[in-house]
N, C-alpha and C positions, 0 to 999 in steps of 0.2 A: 466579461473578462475573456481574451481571447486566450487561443492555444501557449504562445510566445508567452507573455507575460505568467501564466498559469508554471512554465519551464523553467520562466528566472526565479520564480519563488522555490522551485525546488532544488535547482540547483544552488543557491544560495544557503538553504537547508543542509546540502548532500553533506558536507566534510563533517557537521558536529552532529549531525544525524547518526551517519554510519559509525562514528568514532564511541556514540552512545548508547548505538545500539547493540557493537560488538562487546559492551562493556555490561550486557544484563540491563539496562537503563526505563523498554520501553516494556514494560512489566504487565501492561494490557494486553500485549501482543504475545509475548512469551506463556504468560499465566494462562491466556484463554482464550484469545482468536486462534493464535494457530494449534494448538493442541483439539479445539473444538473442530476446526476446518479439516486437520488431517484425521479424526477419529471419522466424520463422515465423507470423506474421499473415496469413491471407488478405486479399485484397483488400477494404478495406471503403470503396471508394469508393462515392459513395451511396446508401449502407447510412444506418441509424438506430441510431448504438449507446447501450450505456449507460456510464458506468465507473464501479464498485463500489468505494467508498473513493477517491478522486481524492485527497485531499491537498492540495496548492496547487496541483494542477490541469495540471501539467509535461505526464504521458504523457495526459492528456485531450486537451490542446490540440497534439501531436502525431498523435494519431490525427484530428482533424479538419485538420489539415494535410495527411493521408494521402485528405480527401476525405469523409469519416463526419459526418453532423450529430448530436453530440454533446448526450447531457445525461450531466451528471455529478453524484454525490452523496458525502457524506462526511457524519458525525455532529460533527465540529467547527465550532463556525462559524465560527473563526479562519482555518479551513484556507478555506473556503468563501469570504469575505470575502475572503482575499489572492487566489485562485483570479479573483474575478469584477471584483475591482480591475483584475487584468491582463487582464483580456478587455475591461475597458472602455477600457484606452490602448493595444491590440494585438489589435483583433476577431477571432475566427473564428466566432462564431456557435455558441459551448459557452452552457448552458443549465446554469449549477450550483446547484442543491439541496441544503439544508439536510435530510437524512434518514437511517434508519436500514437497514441492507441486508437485515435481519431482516423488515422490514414495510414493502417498497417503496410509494410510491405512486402508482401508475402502476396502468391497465388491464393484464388479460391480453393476450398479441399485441400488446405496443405496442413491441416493438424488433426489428430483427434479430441484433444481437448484442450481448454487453456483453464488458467487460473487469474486471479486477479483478489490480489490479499489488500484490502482496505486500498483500493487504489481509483476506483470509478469513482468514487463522491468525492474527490477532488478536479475529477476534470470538468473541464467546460461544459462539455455535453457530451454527458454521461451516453443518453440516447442512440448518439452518431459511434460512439465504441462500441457498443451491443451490437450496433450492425454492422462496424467492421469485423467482429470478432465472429460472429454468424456465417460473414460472407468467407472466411479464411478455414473455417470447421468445414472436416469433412461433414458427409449426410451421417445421422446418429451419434456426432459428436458431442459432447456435452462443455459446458461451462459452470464453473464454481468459483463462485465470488462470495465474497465478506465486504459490508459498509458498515457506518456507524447506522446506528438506527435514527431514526431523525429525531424522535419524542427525546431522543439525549444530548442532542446537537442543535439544539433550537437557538432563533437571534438572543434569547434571553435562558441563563440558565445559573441559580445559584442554590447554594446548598444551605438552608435556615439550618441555625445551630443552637441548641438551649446555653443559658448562662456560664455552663463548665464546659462548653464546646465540642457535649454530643450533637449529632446530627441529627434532625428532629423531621427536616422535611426536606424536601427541593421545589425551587421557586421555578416554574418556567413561564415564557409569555413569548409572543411574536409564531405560535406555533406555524402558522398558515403564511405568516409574512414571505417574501422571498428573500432569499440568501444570496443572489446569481452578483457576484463581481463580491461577494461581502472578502473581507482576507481576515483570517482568525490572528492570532498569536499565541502563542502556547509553549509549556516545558513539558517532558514527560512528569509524572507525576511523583516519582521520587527524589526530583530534584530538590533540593529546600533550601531556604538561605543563601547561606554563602554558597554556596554551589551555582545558583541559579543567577547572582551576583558576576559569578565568573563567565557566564556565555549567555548568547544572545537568543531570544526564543526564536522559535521555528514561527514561520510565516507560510 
């Protein structure tokens, strides 16, 4: 799956994305990625960071509340557009860009660190961003990222549940298969029923 096609699926995502996830919705992220990610952050008080994949801009405009002059970039412009909306009725001085994490544009040594919240195991090649993001960090810069871990995210994956529908095990299979062009679909996980009835999953 190339770059392009990788952008239409998010941008097609962006508007019920953001709209769910400003509403408390993505309750993995809220509950425990990002509380996890910012408990082991180094200090990035006037630091220059980057974030890789921002989204509608949440954990961007947190890390600059932590004191970081921030530029952030995503390949949606949807996500980009609601992101810079809110920095213009609630300033922190984020700097978000319409870009590709594949082919940054930015100088070598133009940051001290960047960030990247659940955003690399969606790209194409994940590979070719680590070494743009490399090439854009100053020397002794650092980078911090979050993925899904794979053993949770495998081509097979369901929850066995006993007769009154506790949860008893998890079925996985396809561990080693590759995934490359596979496209999921998915709701956040508090969605249920009617709710889920009402809007289209994420792709």
């Amino acid at each position: 799956m190339d770059a392009s096609e990788v952008a239409k699926h998010w941008e097609a995502n962006a508007e019920a994305w953001t709209r769910q996830v400003r509403r408390g919705r993505d309750v993995f992220c809220d509950a425990l990625n990002s509380p996890a990610f910012f408990a082991m952050l180094p200090s990035v008080r006037g630091l220059h960071g980057l974030d890789v994949g921002c989204g509608e801009g949440a954990n961007t405009r947190q890390l600059a509340r932590l004191g970081a002059r921030m530029v952030a970039i995503d390949v949606a412009p949807t996500f980009i557009r609601h992101a810079a909306e809110l920095e213009k009725t609630e300033p922190l001085g984020v700097d978000y860009r319409l870009a590709d994490a594949m082919a940054l544009p930015f100088e070598p040594s133009s940051f001290d660190f960047a960030s990247a919240f659940m955003s690399l195991m969606d790209m194409p090649d994940p590979g070719r961003a680590l070494r743009e993001v490399s090439r854009v960090l100053r020397p002794g810069g650092f980078l911090q990222f979050s993925i899904l871990r794979p053993c949770f995210a495998p081509p097979h994956r369901r929850v066995l549940r006993s007769r009154n529908g506790e949860p008893r095990a998890i079925e996985l299979s396809g561990y080693f298969e590759s995934t490359d062009g596979r496209v999921d679909r998915w709701w956040f996980s508090v969605l249920k029923g009617k709710e889920r009835k009402s809007v289209e999953p994420f792709s």
